[in-house]
N, CA, C and O atoms as a GROMACS GRO file, in nm:
protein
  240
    1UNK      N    1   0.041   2.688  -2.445
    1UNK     CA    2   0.034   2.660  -2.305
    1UNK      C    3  -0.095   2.585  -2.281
    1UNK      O    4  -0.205   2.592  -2.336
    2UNK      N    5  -0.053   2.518  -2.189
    2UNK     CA    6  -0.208   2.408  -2.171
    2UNK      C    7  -0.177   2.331  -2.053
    2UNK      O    8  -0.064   2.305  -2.011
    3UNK      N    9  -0.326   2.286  -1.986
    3UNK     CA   10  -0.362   2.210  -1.894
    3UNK      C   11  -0.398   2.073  -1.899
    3UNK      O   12  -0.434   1.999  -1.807
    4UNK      N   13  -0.385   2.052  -2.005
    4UNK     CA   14  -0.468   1.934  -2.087
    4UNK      C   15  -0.334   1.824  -2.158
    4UNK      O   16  -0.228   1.843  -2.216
    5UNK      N   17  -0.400   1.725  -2.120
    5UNK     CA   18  -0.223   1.652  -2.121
    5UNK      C   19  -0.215   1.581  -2.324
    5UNK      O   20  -0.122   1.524  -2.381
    6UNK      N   21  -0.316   1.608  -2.362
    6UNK     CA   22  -0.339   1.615  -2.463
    6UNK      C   23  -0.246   1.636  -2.579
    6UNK      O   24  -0.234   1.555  -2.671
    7UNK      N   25  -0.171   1.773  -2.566
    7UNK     CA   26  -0.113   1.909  -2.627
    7UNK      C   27   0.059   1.814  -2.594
    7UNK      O   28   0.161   1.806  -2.663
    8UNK      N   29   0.023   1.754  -2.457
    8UNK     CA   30   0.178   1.699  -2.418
    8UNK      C   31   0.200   1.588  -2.457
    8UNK      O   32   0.322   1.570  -2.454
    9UNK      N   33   0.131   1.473  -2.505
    9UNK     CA   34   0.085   1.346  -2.601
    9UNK      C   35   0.147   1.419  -2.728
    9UNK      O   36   0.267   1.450  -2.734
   10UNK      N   37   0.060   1.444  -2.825
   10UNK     CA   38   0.095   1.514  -2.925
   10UNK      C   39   0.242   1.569  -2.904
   10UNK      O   40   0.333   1.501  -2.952
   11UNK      N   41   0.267   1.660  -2.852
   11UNK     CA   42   0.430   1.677  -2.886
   11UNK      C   43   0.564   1.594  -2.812
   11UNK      O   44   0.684   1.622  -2.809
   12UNK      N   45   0.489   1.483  -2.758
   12UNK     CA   46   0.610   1.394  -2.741
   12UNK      C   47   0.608   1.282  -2.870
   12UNK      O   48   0.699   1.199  -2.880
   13UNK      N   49   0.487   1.289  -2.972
   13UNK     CA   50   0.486   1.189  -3.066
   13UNK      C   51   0.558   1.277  -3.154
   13UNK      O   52   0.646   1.224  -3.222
   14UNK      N   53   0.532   1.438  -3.173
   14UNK     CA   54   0.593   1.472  -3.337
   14UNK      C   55   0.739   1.524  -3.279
   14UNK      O   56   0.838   1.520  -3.353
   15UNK      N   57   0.747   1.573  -3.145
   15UNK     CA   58   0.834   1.645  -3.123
   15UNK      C   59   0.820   1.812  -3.148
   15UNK      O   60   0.715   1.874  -3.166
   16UNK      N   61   0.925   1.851  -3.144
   16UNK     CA   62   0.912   2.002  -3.160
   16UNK      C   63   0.965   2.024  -3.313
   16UNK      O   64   1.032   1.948  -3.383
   17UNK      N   65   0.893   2.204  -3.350
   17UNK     CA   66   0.773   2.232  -3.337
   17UNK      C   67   0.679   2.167  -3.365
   17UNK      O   68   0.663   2.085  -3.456
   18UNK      N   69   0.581   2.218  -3.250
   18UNK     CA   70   0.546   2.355  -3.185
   18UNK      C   71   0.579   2.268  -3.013
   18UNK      O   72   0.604   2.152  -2.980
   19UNK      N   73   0.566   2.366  -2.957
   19UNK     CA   74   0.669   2.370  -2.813
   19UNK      C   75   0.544   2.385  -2.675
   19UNK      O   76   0.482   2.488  -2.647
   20UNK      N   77   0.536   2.290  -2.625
   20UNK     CA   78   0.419   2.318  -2.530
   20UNK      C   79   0.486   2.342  -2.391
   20UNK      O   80   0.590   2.292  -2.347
   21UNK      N   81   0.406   2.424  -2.335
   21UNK     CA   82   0.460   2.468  -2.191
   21UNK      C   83   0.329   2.375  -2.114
   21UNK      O   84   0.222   2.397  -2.169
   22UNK      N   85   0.321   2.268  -1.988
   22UNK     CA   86   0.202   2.197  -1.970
   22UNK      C   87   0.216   2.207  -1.808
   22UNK      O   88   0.300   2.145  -1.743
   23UNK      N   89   0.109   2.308  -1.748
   23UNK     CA   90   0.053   2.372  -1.646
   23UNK      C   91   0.014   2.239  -1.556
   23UNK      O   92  -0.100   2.211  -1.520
   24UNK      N   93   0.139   2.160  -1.526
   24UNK     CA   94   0.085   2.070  -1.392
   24UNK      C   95  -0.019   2.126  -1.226
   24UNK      O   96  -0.005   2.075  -1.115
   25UNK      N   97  -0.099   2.221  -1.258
   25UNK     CA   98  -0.172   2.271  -1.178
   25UNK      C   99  -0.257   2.174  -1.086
   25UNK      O  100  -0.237   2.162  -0.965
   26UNK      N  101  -0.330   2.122  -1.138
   26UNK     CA  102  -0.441   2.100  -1.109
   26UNK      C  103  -0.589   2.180  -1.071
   26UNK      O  104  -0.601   2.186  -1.193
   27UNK      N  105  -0.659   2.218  -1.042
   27UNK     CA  106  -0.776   2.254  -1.043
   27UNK      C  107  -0.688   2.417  -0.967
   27UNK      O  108  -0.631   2.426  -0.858
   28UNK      N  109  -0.711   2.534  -1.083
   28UNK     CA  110  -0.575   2.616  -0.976
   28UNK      C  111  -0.698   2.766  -1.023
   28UNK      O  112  -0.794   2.763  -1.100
   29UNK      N  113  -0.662   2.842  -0.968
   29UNK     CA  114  -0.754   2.994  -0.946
   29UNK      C  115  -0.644   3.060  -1.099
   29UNK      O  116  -0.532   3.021  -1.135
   30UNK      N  117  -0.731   3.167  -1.157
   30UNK     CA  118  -0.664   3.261  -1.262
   30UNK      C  119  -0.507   3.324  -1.196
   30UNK      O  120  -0.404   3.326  -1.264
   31UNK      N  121  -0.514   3.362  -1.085
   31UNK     CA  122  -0.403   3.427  -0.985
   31UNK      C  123  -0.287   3.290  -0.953
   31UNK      O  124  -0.171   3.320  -0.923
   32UNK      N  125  -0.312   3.198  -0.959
   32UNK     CA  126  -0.246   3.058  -0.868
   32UNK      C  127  -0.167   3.016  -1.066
   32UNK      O  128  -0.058   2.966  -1.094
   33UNK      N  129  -0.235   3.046  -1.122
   33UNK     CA  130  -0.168   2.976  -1.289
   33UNK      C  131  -0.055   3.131  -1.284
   33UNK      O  132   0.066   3.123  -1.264
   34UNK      N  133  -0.114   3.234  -1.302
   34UNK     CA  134   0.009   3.362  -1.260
   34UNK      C  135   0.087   3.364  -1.204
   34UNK      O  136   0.191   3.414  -1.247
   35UNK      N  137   0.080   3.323  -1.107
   35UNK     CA  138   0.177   3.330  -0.968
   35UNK      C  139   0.285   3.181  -1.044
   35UNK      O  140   0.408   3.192  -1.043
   36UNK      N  141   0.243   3.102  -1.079
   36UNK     CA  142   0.355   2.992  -1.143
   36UNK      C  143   0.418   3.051  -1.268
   36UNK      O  144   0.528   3.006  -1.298
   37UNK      N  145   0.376   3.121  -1.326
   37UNK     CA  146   0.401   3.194  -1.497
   37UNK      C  147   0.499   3.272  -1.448
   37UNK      O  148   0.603   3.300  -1.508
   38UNK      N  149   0.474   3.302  -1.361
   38UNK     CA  150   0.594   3.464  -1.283
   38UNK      C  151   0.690   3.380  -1.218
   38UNK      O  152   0.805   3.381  -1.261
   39UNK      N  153   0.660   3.310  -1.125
   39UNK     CA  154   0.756   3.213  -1.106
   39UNK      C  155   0.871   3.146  -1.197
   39UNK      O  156   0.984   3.137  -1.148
   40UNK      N  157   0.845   3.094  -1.340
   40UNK     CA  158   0.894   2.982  -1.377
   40UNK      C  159   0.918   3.066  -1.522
   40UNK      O  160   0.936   3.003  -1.626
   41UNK      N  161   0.917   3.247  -1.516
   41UNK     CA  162   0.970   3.312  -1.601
   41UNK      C  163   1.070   3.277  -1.674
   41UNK      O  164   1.056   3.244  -1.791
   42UNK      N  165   1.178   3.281  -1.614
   42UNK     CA  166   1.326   3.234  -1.658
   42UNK      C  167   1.342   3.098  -1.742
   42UNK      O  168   1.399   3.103  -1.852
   43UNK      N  169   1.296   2.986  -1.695
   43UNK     CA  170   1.270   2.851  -1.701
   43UNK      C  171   1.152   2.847  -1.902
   43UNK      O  172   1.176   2.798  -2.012
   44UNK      N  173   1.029   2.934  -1.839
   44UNK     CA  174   0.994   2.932  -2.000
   44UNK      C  175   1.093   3.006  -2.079
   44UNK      O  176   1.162   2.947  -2.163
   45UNK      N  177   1.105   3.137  -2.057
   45UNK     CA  178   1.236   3.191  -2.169
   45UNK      C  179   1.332   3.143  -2.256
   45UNK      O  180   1.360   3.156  -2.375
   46UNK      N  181   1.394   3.053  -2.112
   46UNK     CA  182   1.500   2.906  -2.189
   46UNK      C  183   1.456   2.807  -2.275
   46UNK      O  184   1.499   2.777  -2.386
   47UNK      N  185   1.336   2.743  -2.191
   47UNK     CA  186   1.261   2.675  -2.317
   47UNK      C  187   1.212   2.714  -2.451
   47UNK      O  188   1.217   2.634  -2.545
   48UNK      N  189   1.164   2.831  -2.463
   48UNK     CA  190   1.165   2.877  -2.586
   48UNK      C  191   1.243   2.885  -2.692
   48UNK      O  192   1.224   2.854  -2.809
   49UNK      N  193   1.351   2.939  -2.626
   49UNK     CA  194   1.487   2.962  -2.706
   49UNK      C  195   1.569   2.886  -2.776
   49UNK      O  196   1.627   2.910  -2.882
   50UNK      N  197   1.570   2.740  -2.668
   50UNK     CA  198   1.607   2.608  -2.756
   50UNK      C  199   1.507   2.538  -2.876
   50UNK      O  200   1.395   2.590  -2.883
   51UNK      N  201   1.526   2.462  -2.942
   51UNK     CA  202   1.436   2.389  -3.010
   51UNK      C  203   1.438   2.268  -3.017
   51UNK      O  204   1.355   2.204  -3.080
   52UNK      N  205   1.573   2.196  -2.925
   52UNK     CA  206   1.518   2.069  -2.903
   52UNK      C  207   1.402   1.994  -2.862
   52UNK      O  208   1.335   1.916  -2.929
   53UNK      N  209   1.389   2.026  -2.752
   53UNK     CA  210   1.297   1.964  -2.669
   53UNK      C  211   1.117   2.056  -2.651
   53UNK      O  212   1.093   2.174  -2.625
   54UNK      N  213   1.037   1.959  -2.673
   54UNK     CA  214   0.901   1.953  -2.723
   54UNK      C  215   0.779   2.067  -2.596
   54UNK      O  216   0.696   2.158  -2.608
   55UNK      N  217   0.830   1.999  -2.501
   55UNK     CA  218   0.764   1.976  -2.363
   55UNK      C  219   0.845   2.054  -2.295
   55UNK      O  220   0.964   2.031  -2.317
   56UNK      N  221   0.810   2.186  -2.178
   56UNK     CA  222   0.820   2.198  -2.015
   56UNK      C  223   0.675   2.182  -1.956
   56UNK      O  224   0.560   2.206  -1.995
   57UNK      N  225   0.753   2.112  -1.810
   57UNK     CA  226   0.637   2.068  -1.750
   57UNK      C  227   0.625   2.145  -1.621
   57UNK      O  228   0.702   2.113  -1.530
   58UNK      N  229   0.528   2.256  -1.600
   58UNK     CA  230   0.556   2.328  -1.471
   58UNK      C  231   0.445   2.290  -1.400
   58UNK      O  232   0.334   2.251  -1.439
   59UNK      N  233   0.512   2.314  -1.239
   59UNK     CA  234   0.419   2.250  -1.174
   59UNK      C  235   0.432   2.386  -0.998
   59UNK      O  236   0.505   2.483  -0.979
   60UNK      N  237   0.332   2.326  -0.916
   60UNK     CA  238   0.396   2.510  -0.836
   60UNK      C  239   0.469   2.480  -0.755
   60UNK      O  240   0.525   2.567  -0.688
   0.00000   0.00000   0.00000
């Protein structure tokens, strides 16, 4: 998981694995990155589970 678009570069060049979840936040409080994680529960679960695709991009 990351904020840093870095992590999302990198896995659109190799692909998956490894599987980045990328916190479209912006400048966000410890509680405000939670409150999206709890939110977008379901959404990472799925992503995990597949192995196509490299990248989710959550945003709040």
């Amino acid at each position: 998981m990351s904020a840093d678009s870095d992590f999302n570069q990198l896995a659109f060049v190799n692909g998956a694995p490894p599987q980045v979840v990328w916190l479209r936040l912006g400048t966000a409080t410890t509680e405000q990155i939670l409150e999206c994680l709890r939110r977008h529960k379901a959404d990472i679960d799925a992503f995990l589970a597949q192995d196509e695709e490299a990248v989710l991009e959550l945003s709040s």
